[in-house]
C-alpha positions, 0 to 999 in steps of 0.5 A, spaced: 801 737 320 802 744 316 802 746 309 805 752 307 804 756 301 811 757 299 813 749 300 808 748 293 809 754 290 812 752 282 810 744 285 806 744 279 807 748 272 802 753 271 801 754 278 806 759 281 803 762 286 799 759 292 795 763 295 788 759 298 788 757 305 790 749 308 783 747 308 782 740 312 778 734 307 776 728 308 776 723 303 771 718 303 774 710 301 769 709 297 772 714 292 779 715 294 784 711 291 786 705 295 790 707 301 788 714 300 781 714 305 781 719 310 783 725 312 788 730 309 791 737 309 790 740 302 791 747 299 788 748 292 793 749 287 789 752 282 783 751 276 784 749 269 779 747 263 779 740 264 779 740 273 783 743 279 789 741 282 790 741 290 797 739 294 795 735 300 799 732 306 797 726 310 801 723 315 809 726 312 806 724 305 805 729 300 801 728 294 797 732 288 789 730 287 787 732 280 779 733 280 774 734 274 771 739 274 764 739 277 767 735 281 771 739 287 766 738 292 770 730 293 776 734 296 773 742 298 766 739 302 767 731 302 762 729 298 760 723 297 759 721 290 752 717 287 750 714 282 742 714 280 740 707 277 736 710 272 
């Protein structure tokens, strides 16, 4: 499984120009929408005011996550996120 830079370049407006590194993530199923757990092959598109974009790739499937800011360590460390109860 390979994603390259050039098969998501002008994927997404605003984002012309890929030019991070595939990275592999793994995201946690109790974050990840239903039957997207597991691990991907992503490539982050770029950052905006409200979040960043990546273009991951898992099993021929190809879809773009939109994290908020703050929150890119889902995909770019595979955090865990918790919630404290106070």
């Amino acid at each position: 499984m390979e994603l390259l830079p050039k098969s998501v370049s002008g994927l997404v407006s605003g984002y012309p120009d890929v030019t991070s590194k595939p990275f592999r993530a793994i995201l946690h199923r109790s974050v990840a929408p239903k039957d997207f757990g597991g691990e991907w092959l992503c490539t982050k598109l770029g950052c905006g005011g409200w979040g960043c974009a990546y273009c991951c790739e898992q099993s021929g499937g190809v879809v773009v996550f939109k994290v908020p800011r703050g929150y890119e360590g889902i995909i770019e460390s595979s955090d865990i996120l918790t919630v404290s109860e106070n």
